[in-house]
N, C-alpha and C positions, 0 to 999 in steps of 0.2 A: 793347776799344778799343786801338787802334796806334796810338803817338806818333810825330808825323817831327816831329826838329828838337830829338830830345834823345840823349845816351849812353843806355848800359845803365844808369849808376848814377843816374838821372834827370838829370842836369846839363846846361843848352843848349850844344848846338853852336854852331858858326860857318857852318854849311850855312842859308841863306833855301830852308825848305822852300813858300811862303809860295805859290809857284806850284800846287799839290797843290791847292788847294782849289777851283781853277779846271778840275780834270780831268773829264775827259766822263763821267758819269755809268755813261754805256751803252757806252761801249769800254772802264770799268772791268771792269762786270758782264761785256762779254763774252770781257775776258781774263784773269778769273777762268774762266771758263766754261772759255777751254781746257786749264786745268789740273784741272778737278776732273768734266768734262763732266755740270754743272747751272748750270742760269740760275738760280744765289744774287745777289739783286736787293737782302735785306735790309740794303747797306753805304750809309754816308753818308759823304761826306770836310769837317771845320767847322772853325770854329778855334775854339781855347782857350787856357787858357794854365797853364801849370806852373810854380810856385810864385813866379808873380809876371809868369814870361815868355812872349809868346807863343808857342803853338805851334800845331801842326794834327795833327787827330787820326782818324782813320779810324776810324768807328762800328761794329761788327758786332751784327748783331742777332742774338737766338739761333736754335736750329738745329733744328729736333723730325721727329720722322722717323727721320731715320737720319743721323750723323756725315758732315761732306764728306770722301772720300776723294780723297787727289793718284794721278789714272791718269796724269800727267804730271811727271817730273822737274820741280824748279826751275832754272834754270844760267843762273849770268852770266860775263863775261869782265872777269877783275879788272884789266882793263890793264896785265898784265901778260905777257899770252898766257897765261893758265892759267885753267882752269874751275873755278868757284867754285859747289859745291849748294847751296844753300839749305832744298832739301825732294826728297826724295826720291819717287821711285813708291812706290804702297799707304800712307805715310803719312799716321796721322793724329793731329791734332792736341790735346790738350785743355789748359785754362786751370788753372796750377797758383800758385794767386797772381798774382805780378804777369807770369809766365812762359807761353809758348803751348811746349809741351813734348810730343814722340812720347808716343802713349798708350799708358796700360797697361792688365793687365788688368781692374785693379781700375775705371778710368775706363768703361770697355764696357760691366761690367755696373752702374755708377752712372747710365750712360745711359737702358739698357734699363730697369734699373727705374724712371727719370722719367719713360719714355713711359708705361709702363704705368699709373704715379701720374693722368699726363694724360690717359691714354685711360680711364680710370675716373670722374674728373672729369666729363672730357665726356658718359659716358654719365647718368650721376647727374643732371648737369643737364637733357638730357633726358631722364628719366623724369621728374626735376619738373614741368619744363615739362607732360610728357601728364599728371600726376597732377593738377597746379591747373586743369589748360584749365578754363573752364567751361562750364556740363550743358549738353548738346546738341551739344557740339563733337567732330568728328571724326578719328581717326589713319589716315593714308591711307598704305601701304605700295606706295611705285613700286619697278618693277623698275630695274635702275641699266643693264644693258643691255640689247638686244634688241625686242621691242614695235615695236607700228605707230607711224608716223613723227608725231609730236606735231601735235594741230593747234590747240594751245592755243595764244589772245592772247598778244601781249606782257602782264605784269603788276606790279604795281608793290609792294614790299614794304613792309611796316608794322606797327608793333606795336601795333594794335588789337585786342586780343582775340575782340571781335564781329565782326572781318569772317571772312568766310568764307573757310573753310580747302579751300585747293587743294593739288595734288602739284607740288612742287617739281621745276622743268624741268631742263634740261642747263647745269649752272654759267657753259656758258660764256654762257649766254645772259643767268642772272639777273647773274653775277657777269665783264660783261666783260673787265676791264681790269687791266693788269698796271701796277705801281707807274707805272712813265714816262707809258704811255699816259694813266692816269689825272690823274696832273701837267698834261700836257699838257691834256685837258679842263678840268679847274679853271681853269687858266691863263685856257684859250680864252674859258672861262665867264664869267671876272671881268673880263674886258679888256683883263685886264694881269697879270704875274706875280706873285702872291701863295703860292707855296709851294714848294719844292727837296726835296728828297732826305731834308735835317735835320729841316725843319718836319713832313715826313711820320711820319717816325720819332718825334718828340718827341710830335702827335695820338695816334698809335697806342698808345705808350707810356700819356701821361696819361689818357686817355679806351676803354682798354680795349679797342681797337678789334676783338683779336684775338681776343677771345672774344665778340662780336657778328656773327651768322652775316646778319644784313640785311647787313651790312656789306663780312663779311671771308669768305674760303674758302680755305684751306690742302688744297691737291690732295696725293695720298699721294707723285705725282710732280711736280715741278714749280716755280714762284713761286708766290709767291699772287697769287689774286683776288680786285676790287675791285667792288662793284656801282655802277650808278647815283646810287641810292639814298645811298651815303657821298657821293659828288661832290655830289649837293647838300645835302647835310647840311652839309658843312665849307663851301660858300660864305653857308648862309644863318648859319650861328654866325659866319665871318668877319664878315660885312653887319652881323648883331646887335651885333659885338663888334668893333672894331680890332684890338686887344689880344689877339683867340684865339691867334693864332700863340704870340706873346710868353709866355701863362697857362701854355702848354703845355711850352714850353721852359725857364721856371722849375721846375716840375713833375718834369721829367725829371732837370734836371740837380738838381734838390733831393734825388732819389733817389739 
């Protein structure tokens, strides 16, 4: 999380950072983008407030995969006519307390070993998953590329046990939508605006979102992807609940 509208030693400014949280969502993400060339989608900008005062705070979600690397200098012009870095080419970044600090070695392989942690994980759970199925149900192994051209239904996912088990198609088909886009659906779907950037981030968080593959699909390159299937999930739990948004947001920030 990045505070605007505090010093280094926590203490408010006099700068109304207050404008910040009004910034475009998508000319964030895409000028992140030109500094690290990846569409990292997972940032929110909300307010808050620091020990007592408002602020705004820029959300980052975590990173899995591989660290964002800067292919792109940072540089501003300090008004003074002199270039001021911020962040350098090849740099990269990790969270050393309250500090975002050039990494070290020791960070790299703390990384690598957390993928590994989680790609073990994941496989663990599915092998539960095939070891519970039950009797008579089937492990169908698709090729990821190649093969004649699908000519399977559209299909709708579910966590029914008893229904029949198909090979999972091309994500982009089951899982279309990348965070905005999916926003935007919701939106469209409710009427009217019922969720931002924050409220996504704060579902995702309390309700696990990221390890529900109905759900969610983290590409090896990429943003993630969002299916259907979440779109109307989160409008029928809004519809159920006023308050989903709200449960969620407490949740988050309780953590």
């Amino acid at each position: 999380m990045v505070l605007l509208g505090v010093t280094a030693d926590g203490s408010p400014t006099r700068v109304d950072a207050s404008a910040s949280v009004d910034v475009d969502r998508a000319a964030l993400t895409e000028r992140i983008a030109a500094y690290v060339s990846v569409r990292f989608d997972d940032v929110a900008v909300t307010g808050t407030e620091k020990a007592g005062t408002p602020v705004d705070a820029i959300v980052v979600g975590p990173r899995a995969g591989s660290p964002l690397i800067f292919e792109k200098a940072g540089t501003y012009d300090d008004g003074n006519g002199s270039a001021r870095t911020v962040f350098a080419r090849g740099t990269v970044y990790f969270r050393h307390g309250a500090r975002s600090e050039p990494a070290k070695a020791l960070d790299i392989a703390r990384f690598a070993q957390h993928e590994v942690t989680r790609l073990r994980r994941e496989l663990a759970r599915n092998v539960r998953k095939a070891s519970t199925a039950p009797p008579g149900s089937e492990i169908i192994v698709a090729a990821r590329k190649g093969g004649p051209a699908s000519t399977v239904e559209p299909v709708r996912i579910v966590d029914d046990p008893d229904a029949p088990a198909i090979a999972r198609t091309d994500f982009v088909v089951t899982h279309p939508y990348r965070q905005t886009e999916l926003m935007r659906t919701i939106n469209e779907r409710a009427g009217h605006h019922i969720i931002g950037p924050f409220e996504m981030l704060c579902v995702r968080r309390a309700h696990g979102i990221d390890d529900r593959p109905e759900f969610f699909h983290r590409p090896k390159f990429g943003s993630p992807q969002y299916s259907d299937a979440f779109a109307r999930w989160i409008i029928a739990e809004y519809e159920r609940d006023p308050e989903f948004f709200q449960k969620a947001k407490d949740v988050y920030r309780g953590r």
